[in-house]
KEKEVO-799787 format. One record per residue (C-alpha): residue in one letter; chain; x, y, z; residue number from 0. Coordinates in Angstrom, 3 decimals. Example, Ala and Ser with C-alpha at 12.3 -4.5 7.8 and 13.67 -1.06 7.14 Angstrom:
<recs>
<rec "A"; "A"; <12.300; -4.500; 7.800>; 0>;
<rec "S"; "A"; <13.670; -1.060; 7.140>; 1>;
</recs>
This chain:
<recs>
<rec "X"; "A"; <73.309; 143.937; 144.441>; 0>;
<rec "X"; "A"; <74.243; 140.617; 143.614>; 1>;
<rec "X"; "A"; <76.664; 140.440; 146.433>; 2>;
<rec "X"; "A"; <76.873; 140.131; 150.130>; 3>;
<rec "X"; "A"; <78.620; 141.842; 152.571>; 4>;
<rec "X"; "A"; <81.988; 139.770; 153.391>; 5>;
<rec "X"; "A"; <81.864; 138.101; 149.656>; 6>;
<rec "X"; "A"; <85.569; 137.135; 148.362>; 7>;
<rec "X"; "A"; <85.982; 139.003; 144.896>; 8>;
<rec "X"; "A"; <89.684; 138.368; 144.219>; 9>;
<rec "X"; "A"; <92.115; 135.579; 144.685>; 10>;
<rec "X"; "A"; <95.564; 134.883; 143.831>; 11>;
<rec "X"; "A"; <97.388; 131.904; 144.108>; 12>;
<rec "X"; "A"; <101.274; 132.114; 143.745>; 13>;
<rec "X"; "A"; <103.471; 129.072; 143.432>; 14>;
<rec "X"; "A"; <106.978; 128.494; 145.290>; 15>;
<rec "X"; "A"; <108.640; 129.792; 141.826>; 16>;
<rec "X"; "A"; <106.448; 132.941; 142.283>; 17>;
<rec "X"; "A"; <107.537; 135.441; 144.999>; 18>;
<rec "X"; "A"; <104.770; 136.680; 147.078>; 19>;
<rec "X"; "A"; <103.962; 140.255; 146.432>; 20>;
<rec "X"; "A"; <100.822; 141.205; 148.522>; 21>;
<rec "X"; "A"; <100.289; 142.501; 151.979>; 22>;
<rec "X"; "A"; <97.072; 140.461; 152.542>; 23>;
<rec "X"; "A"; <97.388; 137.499; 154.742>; 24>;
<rec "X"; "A"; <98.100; 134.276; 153.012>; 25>;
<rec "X"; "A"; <95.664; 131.595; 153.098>; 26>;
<rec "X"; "A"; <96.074; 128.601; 155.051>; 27>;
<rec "X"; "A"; <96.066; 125.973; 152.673>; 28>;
<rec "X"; "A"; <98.228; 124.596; 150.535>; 29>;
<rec "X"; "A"; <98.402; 126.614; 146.676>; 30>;
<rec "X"; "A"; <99.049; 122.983; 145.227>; 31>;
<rec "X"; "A"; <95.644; 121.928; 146.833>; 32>;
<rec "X"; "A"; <93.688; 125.031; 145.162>; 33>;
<rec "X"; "A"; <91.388; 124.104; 142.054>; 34>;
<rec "X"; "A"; <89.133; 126.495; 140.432>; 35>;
<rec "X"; "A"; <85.677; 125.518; 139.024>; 36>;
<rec "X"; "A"; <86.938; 125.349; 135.843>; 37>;
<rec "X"; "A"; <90.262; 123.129; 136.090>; 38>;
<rec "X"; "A"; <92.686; 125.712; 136.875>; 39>;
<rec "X"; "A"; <95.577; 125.396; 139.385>; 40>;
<rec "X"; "A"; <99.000; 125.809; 139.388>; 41>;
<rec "X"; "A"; <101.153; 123.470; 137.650>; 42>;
<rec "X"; "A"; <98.687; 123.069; 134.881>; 43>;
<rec "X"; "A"; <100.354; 123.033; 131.366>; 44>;
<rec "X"; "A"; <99.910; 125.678; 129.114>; 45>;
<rec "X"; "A"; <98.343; 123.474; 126.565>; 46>;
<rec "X"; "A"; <95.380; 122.188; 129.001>; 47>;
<rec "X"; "A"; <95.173; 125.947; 129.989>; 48>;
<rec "X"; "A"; <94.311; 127.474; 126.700>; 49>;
<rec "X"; "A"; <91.577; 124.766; 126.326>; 50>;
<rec "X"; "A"; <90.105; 125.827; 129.602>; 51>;
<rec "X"; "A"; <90.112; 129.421; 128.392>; 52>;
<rec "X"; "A"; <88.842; 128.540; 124.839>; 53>;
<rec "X"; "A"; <89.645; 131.547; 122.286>; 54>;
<rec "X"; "A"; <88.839; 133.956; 124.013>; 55>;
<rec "X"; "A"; <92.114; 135.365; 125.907>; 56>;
<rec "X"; "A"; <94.904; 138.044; 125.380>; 57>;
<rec "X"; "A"; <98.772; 137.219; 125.597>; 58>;
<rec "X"; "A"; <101.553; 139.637; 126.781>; 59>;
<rec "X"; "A"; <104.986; 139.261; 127.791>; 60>;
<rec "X"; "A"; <104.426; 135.330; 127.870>; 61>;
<rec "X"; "A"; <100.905; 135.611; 130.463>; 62>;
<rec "X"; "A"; <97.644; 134.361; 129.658>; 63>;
<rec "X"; "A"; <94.783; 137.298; 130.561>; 64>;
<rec "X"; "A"; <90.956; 136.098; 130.377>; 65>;
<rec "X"; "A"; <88.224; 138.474; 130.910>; 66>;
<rec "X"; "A"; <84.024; 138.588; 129.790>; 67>;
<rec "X"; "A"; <80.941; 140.779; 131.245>; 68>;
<rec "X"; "A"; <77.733; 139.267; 131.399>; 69>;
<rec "X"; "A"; <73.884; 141.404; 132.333>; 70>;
<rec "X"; "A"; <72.421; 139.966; 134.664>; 71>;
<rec "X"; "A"; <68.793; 141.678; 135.695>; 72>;
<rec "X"; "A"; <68.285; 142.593; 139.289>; 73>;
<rec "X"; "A"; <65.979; 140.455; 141.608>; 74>;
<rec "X"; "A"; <62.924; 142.231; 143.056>; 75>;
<rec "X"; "A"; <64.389; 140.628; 146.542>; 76>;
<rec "X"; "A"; <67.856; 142.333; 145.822>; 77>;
<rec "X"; "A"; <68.148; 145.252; 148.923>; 78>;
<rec "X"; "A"; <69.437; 147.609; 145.671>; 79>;
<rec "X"; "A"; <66.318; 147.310; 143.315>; 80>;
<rec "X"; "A"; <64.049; 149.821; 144.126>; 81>;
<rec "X"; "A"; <67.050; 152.461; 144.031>; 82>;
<rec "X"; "A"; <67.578; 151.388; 141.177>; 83>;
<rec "X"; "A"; <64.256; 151.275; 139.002>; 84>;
<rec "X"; "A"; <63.993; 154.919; 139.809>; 85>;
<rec "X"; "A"; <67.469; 155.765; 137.736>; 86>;
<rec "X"; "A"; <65.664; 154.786; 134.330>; 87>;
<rec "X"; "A"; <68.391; 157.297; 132.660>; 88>;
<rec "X"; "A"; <71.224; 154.814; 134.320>; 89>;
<rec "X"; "A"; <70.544; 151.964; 131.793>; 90>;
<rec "X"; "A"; <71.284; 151.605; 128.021>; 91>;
<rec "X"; "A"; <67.720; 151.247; 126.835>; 92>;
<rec "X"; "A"; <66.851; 154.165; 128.968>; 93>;
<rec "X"; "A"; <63.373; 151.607; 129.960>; 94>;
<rec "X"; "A"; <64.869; 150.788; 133.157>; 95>;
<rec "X"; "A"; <67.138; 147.920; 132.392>; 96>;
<rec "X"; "A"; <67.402; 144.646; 131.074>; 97>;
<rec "X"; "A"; <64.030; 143.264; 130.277>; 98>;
<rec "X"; "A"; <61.966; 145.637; 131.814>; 99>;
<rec "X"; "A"; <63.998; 145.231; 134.916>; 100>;
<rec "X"; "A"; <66.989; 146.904; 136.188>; 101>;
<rec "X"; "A"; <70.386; 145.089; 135.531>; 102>;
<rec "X"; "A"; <74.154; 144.974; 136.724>; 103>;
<rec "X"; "A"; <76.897; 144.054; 134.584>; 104>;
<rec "X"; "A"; <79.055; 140.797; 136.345>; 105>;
<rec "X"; "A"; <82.858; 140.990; 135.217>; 106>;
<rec "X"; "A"; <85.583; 137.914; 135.835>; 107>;
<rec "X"; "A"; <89.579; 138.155; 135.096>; 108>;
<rec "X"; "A"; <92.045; 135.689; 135.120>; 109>;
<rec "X"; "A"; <95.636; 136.571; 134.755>; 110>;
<rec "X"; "A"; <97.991; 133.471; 134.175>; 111>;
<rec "X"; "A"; <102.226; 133.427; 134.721>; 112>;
<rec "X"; "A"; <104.010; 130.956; 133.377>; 113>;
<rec "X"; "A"; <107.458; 129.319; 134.366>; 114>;
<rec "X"; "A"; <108.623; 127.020; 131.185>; 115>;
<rec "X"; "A"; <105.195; 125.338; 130.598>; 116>;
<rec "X"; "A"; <103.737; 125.305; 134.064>; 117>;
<rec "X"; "A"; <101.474; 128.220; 135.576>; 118>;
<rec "X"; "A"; <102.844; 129.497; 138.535>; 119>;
<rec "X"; "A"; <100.732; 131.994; 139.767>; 120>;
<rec "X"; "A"; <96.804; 132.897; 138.906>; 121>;
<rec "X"; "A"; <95.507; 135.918; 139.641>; 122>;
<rec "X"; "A"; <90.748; 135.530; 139.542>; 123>;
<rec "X"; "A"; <89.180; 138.438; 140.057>; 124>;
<rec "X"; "A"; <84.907; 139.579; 139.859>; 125>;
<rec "X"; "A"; <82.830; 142.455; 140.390>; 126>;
<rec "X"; "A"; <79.260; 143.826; 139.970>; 127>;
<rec "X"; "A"; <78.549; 147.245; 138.562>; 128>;
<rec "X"; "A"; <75.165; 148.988; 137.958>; 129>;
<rec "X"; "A"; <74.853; 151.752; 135.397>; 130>;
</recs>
Protein backbone atom coordinates (compact mmCIF):
# COMPACT_ATOMS: atom_id res chain seq x y z
CA UNK A 1 0.00 0.00 0.00
CA UNK A 2 1.79 3.05 0.25
CA UNK A 3 4.90 1.31 1.32
CA UNK A 4 7.67 -0.83 0.06
CA UNK A 5 9.12 -3.76 1.17
CA UNK A 6 12.41 -2.80 3.32
CA UNK A 7 10.80 0.87 4.13
CA UNK A 8 12.17 2.32 7.65
CA UNK A 9 8.93 3.09 9.79
CA UNK A 10 10.52 3.89 13.17
CA UNK A 11 13.56 5.65 14.41
CA UNK A 12 14.95 6.62 17.61
CA UNK A 13 17.70 8.67 18.33
CA UNK A 14 19.10 8.62 21.98
CA UNK A 15 21.65 11.08 23.24
CA UNK A 16 24.83 10.23 25.52
CA UNK A 17 22.50 11.39 28.63
CA UNK A 18 19.98 8.75 27.35
CA UNK A 19 20.86 5.06 27.99
CA UNK A 20 20.29 2.87 25.09
CA UNK A 21 17.40 0.56 25.57
CA UNK A 22 16.84 -1.41 22.26
CA UNK A 23 18.18 -4.59 20.86
CA UNK A 24 18.28 -3.28 17.24
CA UNK A 25 21.63 -2.42 15.92
CA UNK A 26 22.66 1.14 16.33
CA UNK A 27 23.17 3.22 13.41
CA UNK A 28 26.41 4.26 12.25
CA UNK A 29 26.33 7.80 12.41
CA UNK A 30 26.67 10.16 14.76
CA UNK A 31 22.97 11.07 16.87
CA UNK A 32 24.39 14.76 17.01
CA UNK A 33 24.54 14.66 13.10
CA UNK A 34 20.72 13.41 12.81
CA UNK A 35 18.12 16.18 11.66
CA UNK A 36 14.61 15.45 10.89
CA UNK A 37 12.66 17.21 8.07
CA UNK A 38 11.18 19.33 10.31
CA UNK A 39 14.14 20.77 12.59
CA UNK A 40 14.28 18.21 15.15
CA UNK A 41 17.47 16.75 16.72
CA UNK A 42 18.78 16.32 19.87
CA UNK A 43 19.95 19.16 21.80
CA UNK A 44 17.19 21.32 20.52
CA UNK A 45 15.59 23.54 23.29
CA UNK A 46 12.33 22.96 24.43
CA UNK A 47 11.18 26.33 23.38
CA UNK A 48 12.23 25.86 19.50
CA UNK A 49 10.62 22.35 19.96
CA UNK A 50 7.12 23.30 20.81
CA UNK A 51 7.20 25.71 17.79
CA UNK A 52 8.12 22.85 15.56
CA UNK A 53 5.22 20.86 16.97
CA UNK A 54 2.76 23.85 16.92
CA UNK A 55 -0.35 23.14 19.38
CA UNK A 56 -0.95 20.22 18.67
CA UNK A 57 1.00 17.82 21.26
CA UNK A 58 0.35 16.00 24.66
CA UNK A 59 2.74 16.37 27.80
CA UNK A 60 3.40 13.67 30.49
CA UNK A 61 5.86 13.20 33.08
CA UNK A 62 7.94 16.19 31.50
CA UNK A 63 7.93 14.43 27.48
CA UNK A 64 6.63 16.01 24.54
CA UNK A 65 4.23 13.27 22.45
CA UNK A 66 3.07 14.44 18.79
CA UNK A 67 0.81 12.36 16.79
CA UNK A 68 -1.92 13.12 13.50
CA UNK A 69 -3.61 10.61 10.80
CA UNK A 70 -4.09 11.78 7.49
CA UNK A 71 -6.45 9.66 4.29
CA UNK A 72 -4.70 9.33 1.74
CA UNK A 73 -6.65 7.47 -1.41
CA UNK A 74 -4.98 4.49 -2.94
CA UNK A 75 -3.22 4.73 -6.42
CA UNK A 76 -4.66 2.54 -9.19
CA UNK A 77 -0.71 1.49 -9.60
CA UNK A 78 -0.61 0.53 -5.79
CA UNK A 79 -0.08 -3.71 -5.89
CA UNK A 80 -3.06 -3.48 -2.92
CA UNK A 81 -5.90 -1.64 -4.91
CA UNK A 82 -7.84 -4.02 -6.55
CA UNK A 83 -8.07 -6.08 -3.14
CA UNK A 84 -9.14 -3.45 -1.90
CA UNK A 85 -12.05 -1.87 -4.09
CA UNK A 86 -13.74 -5.18 -3.65
CA UNK A 87 -14.05 -4.62 0.44
CA UNK A 88 -16.60 -1.63 -0.18
CA UNK A 89 -17.95 -2.58 3.54
CA UNK A 90 -14.10 -1.83 4.78
CA UNK A 91 -14.46 2.00 4.34
CA UNK A 92 -16.47 4.66 6.30
CA UNK A 93 -18.68 5.81 3.46
CA UNK A 94 -19.33 2.24 2.69
CA UNK A 95 -18.75 3.68 -1.46
CA UNK A 96 -15.44 2.22 -1.52
CA UNK A 97 -13.26 4.84 0.01
CA UNK A 98 -12.12 8.19 -0.15
CA UNK A 99 -13.39 9.87 -3.23
CA UNK A 100 -14.67 7.13 -5.00
CA UNK A 101 -11.42 5.40 -4.44
CA UNK A 102 -10.17 3.20 -1.79
CA UNK A 103 -8.02 4.90 0.99
CA UNK A 104 -5.43 4.11 3.87
CA UNK A 105 -5.10 6.09 6.85
CA UNK A 106 -1.04 7.40 7.25
CA UNK A 107 -0.18 7.85 11.11
CA UNK A 108 3.26 9.73 12.48
CA UNK A 109 4.43 9.88 16.37
CA UNK A 110 7.00 11.68 17.90
CA UNK A 111 7.88 11.12 21.47
CA UNK A 112 10.35 13.80 22.95
CA UNK A 113 12.67 13.34 26.50
CA UNK A 114 14.01 16.04 27.93
CA UNK A 115 17.19 16.56 30.19
CA UNK A 116 16.91 20.32 31.78
CA UNK A 117 15.93 22.10 28.50
CA UNK A 118 17.63 19.96 25.91
CA UNK A 119 15.93 16.82 24.12
CA UNK A 120 17.81 13.91 24.60
CA UNK A 121 16.23 11.27 22.93
CA UNK A 122 13.34 11.25 19.99
CA UNK A 123 11.50 8.50 19.38
CA UNK A 124 9.49 9.02 15.07
CA UNK A 125 7.44 6.51 14.27
CA UNK A 126 4.70 5.90 10.84
CA UNK A 127 2.45 3.42 9.57
CA UNK A 128 -0.25 2.75 6.91
CA UNK A 129 -3.51 1.04 7.72
CA UNK A 130 -6.47 0.20 5.39
CA UNK A 131 -9.95 -0.28 6.80
Amino acid sequence: MARSEGVITSIRIYGAAEPFKDSVAAAKVKASQMILVNGLHLGLSRKSTLSILGAKYNEKNGSLYWSACIKRAMLPSDPYYERWTKSKDCFEDNKGGYNGAPYYNECSSVAIKFRGDKIIFIDVSSIDSVC
